[in-house]
PDB file of N, CA, C and O in Angstrom:
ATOM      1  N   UNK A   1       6.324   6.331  22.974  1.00  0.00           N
ATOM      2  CA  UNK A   1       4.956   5.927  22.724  1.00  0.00           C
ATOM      3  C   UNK A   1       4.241   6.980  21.872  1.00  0.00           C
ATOM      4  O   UNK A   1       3.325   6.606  21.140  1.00  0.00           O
ATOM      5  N   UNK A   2       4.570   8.179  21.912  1.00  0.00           N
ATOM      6  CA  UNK A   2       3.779   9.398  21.067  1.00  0.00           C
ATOM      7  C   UNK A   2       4.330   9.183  19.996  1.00  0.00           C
ATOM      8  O   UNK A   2       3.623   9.286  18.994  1.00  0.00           O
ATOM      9  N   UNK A   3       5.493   8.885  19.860  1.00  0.00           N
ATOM     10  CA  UNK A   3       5.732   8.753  18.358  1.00  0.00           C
ATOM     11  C   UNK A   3       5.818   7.963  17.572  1.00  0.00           C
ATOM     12  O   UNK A   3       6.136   8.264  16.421  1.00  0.00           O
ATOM     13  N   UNK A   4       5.472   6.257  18.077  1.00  0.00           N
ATOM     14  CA  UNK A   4       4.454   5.230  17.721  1.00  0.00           C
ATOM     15  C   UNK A   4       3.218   5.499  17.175  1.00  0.00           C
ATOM     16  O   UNK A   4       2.872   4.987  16.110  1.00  0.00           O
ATOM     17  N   UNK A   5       2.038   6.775  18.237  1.00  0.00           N
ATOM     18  CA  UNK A   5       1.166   6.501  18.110  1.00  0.00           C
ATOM     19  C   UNK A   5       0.974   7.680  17.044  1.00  0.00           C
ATOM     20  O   UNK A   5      -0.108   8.033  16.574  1.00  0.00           O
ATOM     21  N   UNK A   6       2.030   8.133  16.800  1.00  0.00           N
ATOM     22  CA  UNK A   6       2.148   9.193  15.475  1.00  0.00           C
ATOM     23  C   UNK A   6       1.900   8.874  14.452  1.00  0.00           C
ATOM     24  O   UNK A   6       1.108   9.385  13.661  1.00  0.00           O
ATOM     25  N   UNK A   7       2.715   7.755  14.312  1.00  0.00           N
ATOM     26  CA  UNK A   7       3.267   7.203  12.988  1.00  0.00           C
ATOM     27  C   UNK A   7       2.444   6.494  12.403  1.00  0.00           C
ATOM     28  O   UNK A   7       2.648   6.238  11.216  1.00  0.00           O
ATOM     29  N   UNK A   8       1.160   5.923  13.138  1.00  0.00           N
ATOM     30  CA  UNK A   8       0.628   4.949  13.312  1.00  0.00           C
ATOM     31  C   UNK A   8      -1.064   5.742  13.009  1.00  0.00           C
ATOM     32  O   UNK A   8      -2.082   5.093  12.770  1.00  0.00           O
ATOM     33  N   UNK A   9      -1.016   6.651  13.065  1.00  0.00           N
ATOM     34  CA  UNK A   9      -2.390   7.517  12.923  1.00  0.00           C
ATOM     35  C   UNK A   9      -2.037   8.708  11.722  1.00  0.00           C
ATOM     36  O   UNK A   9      -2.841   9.475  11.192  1.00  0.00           O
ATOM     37  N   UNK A  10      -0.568   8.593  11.482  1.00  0.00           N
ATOM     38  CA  UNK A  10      -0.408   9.679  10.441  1.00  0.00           C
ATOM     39  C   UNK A  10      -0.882   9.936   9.105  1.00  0.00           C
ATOM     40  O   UNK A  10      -0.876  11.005   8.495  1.00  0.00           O
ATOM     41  N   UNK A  11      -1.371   8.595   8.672  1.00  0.00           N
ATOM     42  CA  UNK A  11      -2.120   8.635   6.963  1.00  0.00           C
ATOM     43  C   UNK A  11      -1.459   8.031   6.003  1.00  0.00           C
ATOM     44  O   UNK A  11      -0.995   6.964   6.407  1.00  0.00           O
ATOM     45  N   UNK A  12      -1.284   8.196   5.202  1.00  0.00           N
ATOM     46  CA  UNK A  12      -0.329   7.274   3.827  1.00  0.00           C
ATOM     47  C   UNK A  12      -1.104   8.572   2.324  1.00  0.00           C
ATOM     48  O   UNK A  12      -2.108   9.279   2.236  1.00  0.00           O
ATOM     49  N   UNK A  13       0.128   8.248   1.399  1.00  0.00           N
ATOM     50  CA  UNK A  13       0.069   9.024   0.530  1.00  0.00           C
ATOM     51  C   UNK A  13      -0.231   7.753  -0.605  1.00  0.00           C
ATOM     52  O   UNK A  13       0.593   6.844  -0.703  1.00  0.00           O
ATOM     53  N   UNK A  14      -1.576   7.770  -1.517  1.00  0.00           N
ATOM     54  CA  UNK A  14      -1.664   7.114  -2.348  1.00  0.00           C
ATOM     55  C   UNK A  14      -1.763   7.374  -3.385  1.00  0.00           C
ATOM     56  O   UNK A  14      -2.769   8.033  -3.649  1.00  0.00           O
ATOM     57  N   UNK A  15      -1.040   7.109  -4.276  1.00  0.00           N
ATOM     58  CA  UNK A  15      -0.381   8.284  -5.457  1.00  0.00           C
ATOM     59  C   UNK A  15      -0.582   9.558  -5.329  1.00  0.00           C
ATOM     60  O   UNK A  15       0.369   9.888  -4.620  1.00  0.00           O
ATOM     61  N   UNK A  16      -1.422  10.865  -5.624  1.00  0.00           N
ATOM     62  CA  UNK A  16      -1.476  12.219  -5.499  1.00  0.00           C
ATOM     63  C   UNK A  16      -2.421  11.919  -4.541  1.00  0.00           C
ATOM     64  O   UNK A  16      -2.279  13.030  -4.030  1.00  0.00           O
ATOM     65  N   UNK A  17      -3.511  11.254  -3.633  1.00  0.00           N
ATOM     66  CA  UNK A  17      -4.277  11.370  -2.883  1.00  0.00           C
ATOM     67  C   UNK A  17      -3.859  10.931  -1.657  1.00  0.00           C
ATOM     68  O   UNK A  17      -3.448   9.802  -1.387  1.00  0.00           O
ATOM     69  N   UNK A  18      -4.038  12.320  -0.574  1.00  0.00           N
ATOM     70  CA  UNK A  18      -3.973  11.363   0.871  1.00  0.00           C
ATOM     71  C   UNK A  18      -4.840  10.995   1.687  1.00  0.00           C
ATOM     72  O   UNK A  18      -5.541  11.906   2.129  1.00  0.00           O
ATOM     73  N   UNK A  19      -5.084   9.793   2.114  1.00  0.00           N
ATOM     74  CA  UNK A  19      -5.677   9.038   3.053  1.00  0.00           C
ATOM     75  C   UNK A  19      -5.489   9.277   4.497  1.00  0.00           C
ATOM     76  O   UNK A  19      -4.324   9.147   4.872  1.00  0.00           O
ATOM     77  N   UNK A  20      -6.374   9.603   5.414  1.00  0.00           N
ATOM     78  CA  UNK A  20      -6.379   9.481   6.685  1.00  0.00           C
ATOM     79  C   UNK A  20      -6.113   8.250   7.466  1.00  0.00           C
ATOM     80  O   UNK A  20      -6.910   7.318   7.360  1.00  0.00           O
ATOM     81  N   UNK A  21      -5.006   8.137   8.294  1.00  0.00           N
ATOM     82  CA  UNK A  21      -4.653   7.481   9.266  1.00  0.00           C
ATOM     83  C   UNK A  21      -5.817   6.692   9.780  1.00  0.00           C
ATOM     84  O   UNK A  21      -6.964   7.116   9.919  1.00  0.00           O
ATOM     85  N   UNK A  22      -5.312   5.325  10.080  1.00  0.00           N
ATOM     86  CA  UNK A  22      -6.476   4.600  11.310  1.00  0.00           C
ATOM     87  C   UNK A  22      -5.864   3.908  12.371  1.00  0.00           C
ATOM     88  O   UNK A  22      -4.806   3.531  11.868  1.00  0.00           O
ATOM     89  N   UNK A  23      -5.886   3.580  13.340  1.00  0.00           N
ATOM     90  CA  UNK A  23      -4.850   3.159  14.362  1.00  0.00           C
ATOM     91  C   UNK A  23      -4.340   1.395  13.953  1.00  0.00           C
ATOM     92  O   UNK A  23      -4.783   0.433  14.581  1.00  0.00           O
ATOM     93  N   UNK A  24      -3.155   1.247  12.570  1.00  0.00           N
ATOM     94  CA  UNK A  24      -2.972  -0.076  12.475  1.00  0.00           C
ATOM     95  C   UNK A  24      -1.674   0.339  12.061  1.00  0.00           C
ATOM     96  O   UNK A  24      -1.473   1.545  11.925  1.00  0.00           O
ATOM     97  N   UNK A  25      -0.424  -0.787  11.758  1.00  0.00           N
ATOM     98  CA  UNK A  25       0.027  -0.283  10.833  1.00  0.00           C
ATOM     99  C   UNK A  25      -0.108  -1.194   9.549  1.00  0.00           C
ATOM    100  O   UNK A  25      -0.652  -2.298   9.523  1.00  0.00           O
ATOM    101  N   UNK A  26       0.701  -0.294   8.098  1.00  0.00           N
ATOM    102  CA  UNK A  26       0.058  -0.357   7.071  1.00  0.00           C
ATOM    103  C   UNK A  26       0.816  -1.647   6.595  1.00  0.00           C
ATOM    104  O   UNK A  26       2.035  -1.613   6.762  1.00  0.00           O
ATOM    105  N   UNK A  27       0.212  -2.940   5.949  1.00  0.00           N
ATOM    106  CA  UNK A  27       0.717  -3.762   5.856  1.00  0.00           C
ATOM    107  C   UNK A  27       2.207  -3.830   4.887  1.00  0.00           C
ATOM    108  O   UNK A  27       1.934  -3.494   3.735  1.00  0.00           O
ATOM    109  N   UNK A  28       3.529  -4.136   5.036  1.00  0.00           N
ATOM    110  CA  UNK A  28       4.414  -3.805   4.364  1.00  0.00           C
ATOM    111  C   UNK A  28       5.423  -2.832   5.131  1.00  0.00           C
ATOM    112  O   UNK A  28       6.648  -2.879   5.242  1.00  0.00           O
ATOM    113  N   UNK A  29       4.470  -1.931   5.623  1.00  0.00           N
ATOM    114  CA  UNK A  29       5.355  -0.849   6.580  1.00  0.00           C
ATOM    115  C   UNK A  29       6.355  -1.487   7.487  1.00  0.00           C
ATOM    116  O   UNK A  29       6.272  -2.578   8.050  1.00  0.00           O
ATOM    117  N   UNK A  30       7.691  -0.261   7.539  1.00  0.00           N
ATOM    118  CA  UNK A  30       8.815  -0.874   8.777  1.00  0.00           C
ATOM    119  C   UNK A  30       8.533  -0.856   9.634  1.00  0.00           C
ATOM    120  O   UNK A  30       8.975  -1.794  10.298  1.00  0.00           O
ATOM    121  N   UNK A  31       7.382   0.375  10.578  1.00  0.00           N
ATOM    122  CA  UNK A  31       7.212   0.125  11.895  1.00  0.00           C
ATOM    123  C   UNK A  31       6.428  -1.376  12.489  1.00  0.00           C
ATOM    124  O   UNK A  31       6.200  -1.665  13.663  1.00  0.00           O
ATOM    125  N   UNK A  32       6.113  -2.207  11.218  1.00  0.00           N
ATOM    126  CA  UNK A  32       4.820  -3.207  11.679  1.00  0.00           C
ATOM    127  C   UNK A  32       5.456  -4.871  12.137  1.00  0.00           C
ATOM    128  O   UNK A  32       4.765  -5.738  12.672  1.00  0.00           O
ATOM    129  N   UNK A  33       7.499  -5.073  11.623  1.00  0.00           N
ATOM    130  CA  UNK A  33       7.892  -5.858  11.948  1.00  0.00           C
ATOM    131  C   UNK A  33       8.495  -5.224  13.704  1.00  0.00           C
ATOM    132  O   UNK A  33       8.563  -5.914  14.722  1.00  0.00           O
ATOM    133  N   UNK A  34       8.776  -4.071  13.597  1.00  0.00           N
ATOM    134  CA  UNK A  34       9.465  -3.898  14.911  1.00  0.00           C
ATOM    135  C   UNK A  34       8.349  -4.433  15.968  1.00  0.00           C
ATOM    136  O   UNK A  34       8.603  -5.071  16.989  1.00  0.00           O
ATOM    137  N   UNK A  35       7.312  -4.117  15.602  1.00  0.00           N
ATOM    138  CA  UNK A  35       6.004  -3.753  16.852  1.00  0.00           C
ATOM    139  C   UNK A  35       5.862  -5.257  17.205  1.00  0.00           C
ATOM    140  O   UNK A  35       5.834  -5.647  18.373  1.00  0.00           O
ATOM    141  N   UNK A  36       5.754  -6.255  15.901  1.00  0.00           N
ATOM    142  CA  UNK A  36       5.347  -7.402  15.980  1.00  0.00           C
ATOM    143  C   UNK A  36       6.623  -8.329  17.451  1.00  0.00           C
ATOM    144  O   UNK A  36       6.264  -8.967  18.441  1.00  0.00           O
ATOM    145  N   UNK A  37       7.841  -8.057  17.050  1.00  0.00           N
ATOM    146  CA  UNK A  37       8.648  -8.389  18.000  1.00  0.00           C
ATOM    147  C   UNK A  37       9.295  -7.882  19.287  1.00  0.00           C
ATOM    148  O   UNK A  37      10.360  -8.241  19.792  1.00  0.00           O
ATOM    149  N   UNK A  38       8.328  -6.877  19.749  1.00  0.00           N
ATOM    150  CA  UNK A  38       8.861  -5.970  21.085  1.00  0.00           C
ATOM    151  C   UNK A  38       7.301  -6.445  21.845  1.00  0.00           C
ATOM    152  O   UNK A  38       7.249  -6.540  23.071  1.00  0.00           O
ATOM    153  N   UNK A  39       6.001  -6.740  20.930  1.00  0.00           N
ATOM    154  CA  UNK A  39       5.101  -7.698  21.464  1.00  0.00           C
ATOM    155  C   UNK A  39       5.249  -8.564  21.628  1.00  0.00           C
ATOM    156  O   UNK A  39       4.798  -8.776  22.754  1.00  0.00           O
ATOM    157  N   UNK A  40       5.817  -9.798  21.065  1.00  0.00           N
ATOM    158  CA  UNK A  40       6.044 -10.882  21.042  1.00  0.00           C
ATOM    159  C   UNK A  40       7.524 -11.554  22.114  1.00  0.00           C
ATOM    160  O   UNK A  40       7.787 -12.513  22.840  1.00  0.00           O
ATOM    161  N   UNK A  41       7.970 -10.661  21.738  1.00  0.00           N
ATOM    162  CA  UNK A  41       9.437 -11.200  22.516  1.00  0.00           C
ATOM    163  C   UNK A  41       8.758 -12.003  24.053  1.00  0.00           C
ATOM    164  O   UNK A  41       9.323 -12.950  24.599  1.00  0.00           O
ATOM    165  N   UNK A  42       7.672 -11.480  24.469  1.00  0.00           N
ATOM    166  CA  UNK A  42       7.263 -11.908  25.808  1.00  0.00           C
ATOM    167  C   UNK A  42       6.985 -13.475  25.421  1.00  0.00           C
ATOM    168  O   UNK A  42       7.656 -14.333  25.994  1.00  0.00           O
ATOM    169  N   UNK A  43       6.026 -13.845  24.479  1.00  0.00           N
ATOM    170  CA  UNK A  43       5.637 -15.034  23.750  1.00  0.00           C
ATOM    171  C   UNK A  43       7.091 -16.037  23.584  1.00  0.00           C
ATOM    172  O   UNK A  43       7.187 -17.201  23.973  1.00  0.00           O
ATOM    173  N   UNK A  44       8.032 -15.322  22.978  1.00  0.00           N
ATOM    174  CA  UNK A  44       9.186 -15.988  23.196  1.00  0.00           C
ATOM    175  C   UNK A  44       9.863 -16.495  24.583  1.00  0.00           C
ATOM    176  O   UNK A  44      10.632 -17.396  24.919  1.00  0.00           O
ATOM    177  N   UNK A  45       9.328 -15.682  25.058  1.00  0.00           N
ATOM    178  CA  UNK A  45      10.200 -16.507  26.616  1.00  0.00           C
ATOM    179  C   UNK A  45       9.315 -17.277  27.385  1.00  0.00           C
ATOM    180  O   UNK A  45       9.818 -17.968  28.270  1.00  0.00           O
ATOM    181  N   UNK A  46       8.027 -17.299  27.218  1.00  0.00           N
ATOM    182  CA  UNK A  46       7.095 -18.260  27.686  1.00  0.00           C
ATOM    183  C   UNK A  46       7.537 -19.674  26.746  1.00  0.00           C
ATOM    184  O   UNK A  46       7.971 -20.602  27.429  1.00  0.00           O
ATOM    185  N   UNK A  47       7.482 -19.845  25.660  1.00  0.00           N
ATOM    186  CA  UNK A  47       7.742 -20.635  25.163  1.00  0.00           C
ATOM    187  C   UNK A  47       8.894 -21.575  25.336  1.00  0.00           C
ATOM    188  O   UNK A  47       8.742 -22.797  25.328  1.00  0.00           O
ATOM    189  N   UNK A  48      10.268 -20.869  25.520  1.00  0.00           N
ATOM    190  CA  UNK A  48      11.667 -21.173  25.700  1.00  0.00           C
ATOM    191  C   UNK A  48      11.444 -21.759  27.357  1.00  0.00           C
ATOM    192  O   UNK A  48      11.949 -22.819  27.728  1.00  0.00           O
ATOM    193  N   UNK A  49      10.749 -21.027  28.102  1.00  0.00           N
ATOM    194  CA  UNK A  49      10.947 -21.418  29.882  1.00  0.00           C
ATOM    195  C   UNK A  49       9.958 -23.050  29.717  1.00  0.00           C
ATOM    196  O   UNK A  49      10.368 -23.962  30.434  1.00  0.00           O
ATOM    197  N   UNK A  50       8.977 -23.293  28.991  1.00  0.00           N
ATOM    198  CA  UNK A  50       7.927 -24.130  28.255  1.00  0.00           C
ATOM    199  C   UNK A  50       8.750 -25.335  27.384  1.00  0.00           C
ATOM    200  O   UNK A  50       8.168 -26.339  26.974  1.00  0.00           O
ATOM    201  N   UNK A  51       9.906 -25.130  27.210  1.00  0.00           N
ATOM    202  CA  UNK A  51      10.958 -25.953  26.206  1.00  0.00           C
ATOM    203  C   UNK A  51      10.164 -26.112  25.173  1.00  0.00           C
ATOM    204  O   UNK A  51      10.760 -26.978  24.533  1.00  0.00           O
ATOM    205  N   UNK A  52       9.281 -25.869  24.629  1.00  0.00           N
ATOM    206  CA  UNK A  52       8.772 -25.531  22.927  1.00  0.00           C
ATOM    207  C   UNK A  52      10.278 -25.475  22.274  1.00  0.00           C
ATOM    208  O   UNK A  52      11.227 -24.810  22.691  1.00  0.00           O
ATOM    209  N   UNK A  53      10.242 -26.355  21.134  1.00  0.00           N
ATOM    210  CA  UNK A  53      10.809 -25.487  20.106  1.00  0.00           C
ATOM    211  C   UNK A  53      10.074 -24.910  18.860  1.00  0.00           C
ATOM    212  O   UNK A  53       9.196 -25.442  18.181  1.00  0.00           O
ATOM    213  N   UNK A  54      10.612 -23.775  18.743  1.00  0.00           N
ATOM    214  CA  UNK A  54       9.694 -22.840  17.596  1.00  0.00           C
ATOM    215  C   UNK A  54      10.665 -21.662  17.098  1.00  0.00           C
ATOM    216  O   UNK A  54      11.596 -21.007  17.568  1.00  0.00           O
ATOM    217  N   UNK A  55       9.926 -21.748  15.857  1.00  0.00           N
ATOM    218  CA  UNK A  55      10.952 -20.604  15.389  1.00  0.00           C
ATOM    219  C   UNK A  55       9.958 -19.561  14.482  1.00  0.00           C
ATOM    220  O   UNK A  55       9.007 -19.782  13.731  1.00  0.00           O
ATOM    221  N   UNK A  56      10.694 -18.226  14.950  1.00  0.00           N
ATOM    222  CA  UNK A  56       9.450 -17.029  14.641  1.00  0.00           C
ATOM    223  C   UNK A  56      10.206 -15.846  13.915  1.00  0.00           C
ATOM    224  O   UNK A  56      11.267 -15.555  14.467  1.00  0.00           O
ATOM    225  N   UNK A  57       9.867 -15.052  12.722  1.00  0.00           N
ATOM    226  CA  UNK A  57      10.199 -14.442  11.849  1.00  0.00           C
ATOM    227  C   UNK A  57       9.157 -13.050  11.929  1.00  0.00           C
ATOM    228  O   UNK A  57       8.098 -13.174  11.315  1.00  0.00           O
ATOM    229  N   UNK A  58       9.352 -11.974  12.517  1.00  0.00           N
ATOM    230  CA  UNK A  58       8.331 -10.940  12.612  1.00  0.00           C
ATOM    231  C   UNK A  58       7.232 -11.100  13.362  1.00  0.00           C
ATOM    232  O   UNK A  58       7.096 -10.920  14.572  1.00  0.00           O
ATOM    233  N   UNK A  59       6.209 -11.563  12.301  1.00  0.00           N
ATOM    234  CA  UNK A  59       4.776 -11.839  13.090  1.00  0.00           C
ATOM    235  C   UNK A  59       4.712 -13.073  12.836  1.00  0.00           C
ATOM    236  O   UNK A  59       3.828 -13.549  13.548  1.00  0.00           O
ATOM    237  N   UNK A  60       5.383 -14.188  11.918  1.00  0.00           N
ATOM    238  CA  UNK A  60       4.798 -15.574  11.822  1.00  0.00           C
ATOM    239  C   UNK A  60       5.534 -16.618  13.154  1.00  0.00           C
ATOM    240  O   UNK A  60       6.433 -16.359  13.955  1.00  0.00           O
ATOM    241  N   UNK A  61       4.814 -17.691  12.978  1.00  0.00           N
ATOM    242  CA  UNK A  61       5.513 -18.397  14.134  1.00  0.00           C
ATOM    243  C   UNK A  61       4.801 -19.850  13.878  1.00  0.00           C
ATOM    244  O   UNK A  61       3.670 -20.305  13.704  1.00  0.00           O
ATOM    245  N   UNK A  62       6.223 -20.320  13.968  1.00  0.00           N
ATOM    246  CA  UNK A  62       6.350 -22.075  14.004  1.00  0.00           C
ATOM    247  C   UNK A  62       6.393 -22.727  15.362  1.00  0.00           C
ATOM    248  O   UNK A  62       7.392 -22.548  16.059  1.00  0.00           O
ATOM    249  N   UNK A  63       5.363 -23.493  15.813  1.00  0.00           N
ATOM    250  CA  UNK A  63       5.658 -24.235  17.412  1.00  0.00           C
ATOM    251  C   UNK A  63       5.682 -25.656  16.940  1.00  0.00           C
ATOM    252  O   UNK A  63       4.684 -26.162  16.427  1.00  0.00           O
ATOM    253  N   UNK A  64       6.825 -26.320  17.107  1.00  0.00           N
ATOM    254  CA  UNK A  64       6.478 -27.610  16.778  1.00  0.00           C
ATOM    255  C   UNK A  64       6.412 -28.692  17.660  1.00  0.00           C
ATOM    256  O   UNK A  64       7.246 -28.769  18.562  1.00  0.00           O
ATOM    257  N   UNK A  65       5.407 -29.669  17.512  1.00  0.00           N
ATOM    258  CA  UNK A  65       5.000 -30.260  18.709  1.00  0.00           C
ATOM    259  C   UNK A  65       5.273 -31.610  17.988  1.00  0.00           C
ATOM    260  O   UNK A  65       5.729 -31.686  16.847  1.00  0.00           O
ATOM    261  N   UNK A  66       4.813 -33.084  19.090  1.00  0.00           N
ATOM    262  CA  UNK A  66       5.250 -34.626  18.371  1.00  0.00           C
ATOM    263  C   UNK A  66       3.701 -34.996  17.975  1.00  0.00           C
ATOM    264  O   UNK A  66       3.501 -36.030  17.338  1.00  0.00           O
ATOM    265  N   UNK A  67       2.851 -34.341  18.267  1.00  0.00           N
ATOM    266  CA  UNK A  67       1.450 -34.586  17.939  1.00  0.00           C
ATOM    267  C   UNK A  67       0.597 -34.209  17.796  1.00  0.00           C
ATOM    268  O   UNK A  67       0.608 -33.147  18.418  1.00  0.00           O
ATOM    269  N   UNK A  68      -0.731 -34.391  17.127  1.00  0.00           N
ATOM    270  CA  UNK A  68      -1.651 -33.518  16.841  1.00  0.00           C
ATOM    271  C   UNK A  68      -2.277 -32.981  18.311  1.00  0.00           C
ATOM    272  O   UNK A  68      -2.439 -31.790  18.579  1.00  0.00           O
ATOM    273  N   UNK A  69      -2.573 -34.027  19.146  1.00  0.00           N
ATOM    274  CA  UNK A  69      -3.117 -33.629  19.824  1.00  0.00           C
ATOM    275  C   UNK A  69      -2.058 -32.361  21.276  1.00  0.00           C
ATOM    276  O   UNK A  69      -2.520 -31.570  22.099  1.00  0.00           O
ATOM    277  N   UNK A  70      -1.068 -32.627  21.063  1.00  0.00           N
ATOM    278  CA  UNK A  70      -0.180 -31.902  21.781  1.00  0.00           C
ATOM    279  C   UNK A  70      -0.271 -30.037  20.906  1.00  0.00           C
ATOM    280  O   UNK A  70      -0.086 -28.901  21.343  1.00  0.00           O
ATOM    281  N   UNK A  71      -0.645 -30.597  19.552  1.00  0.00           N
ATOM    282  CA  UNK A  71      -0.305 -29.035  18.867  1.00  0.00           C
ATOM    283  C   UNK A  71      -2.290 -28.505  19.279  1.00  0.00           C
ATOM    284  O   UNK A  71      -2.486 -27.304  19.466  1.00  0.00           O
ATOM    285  N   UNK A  72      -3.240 -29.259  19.349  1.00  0.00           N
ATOM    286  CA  UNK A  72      -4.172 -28.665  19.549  1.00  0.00           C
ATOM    287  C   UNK A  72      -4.341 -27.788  21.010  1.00  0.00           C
ATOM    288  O   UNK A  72      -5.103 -26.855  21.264  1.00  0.00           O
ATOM    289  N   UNK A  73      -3.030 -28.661  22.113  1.00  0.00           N
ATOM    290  CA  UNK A  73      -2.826 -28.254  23.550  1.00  0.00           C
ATOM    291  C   UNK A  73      -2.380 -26.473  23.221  1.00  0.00           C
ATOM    292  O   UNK A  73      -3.005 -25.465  23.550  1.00  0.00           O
ATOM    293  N   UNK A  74      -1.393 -26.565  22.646  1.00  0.00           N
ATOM    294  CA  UNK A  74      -0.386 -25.483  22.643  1.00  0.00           C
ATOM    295  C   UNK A  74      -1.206 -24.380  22.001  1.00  0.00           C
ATOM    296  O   UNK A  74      -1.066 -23.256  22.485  1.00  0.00           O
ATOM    297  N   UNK A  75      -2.074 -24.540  20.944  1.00  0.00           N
ATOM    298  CA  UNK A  75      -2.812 -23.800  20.225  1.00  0.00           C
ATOM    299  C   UNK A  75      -3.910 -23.170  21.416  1.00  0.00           C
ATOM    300  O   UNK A  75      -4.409 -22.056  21.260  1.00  0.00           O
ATOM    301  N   UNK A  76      -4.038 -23.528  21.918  1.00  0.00           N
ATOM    302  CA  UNK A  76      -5.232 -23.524  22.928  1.00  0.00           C
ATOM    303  C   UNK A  76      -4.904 -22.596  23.962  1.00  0.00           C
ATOM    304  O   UNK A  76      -5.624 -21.782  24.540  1.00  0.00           O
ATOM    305  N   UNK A  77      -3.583 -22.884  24.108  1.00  0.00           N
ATOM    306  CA  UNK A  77      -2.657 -22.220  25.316  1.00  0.00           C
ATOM    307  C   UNK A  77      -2.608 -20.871  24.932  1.00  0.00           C
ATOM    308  O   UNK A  77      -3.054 -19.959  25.628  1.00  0.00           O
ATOM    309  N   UNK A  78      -2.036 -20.717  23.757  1.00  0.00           N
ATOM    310  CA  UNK A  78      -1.192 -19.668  23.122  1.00  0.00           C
ATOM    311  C   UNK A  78      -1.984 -18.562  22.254  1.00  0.00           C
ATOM    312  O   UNK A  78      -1.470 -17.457  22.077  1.00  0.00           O
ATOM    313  N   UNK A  79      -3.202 -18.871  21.737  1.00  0.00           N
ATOM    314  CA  UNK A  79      -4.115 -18.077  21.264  1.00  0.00           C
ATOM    315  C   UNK A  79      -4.153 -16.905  21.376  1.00  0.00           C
ATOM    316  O   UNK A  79      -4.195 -16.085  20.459  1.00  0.00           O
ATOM    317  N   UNK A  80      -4.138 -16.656  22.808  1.00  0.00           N
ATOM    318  CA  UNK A  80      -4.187 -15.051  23.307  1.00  0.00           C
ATOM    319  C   UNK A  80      -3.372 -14.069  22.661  1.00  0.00           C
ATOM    320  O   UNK A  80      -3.583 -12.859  22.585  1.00  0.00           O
ATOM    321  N   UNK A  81      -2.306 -14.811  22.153  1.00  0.00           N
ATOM    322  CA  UNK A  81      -1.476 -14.046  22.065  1.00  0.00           C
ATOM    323  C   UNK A  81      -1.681 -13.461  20.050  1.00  0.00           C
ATOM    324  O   UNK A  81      -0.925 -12.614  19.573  1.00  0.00           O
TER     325      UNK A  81
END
C-alpha cells in the first residue's frame, strides 16, 4: 500500500518541468489498469454469482441485458461501483 500510495503522489516529468503529484493515477499510466482490476474483480463476482453476462477490459465494462428496462435495473444496482 505505501508503494501504491508512492507512486501515485510522486509527480510526472513534463518535458524539462516537474509537476507535483495529486492522489490519481495519470491517465495512460501502468499502475491505473492494475488498480482498475484488483477494484473491480469484486464487481466481477457479484455479477457472475448474478448470472449477468458482461465482459470488462481494465476500467470499461459491458453488462448485457434483454431490455431496456432490465439495463436501467442493473444500472441502478451497479452504480456504486
Amino acid at each position: 500500500m505505501k508503494l501504491i500510495r508512492r507512486f501515485l503522489t510522486s509527480g510526472v516529468m513534463n518535458g524539462h518541468v516537474f509537476e507535483p503529484g495529486i492522489k490519481r493515477t495519470p491517465q495512460g499510466g501502468p499502475l491505473s489498469p492494475l488498480l482498475a482490476n484488483i477494484y473491480l474483480n469484486e464487481l466481477d463476482k457479484l455479477l457472475t454469482s448474478r448470472g449477468h453476462k458482461f465482459v470488462r477490459y481494465a476500467d470499461d465494462c459491458n453488462i448485457y441485458v434483454k431490455s431496456k428496462r432490465a439495463g436501467q435495473r442493473v444500472l441502478a444496482s451497479y452504480s456504486i461501483y
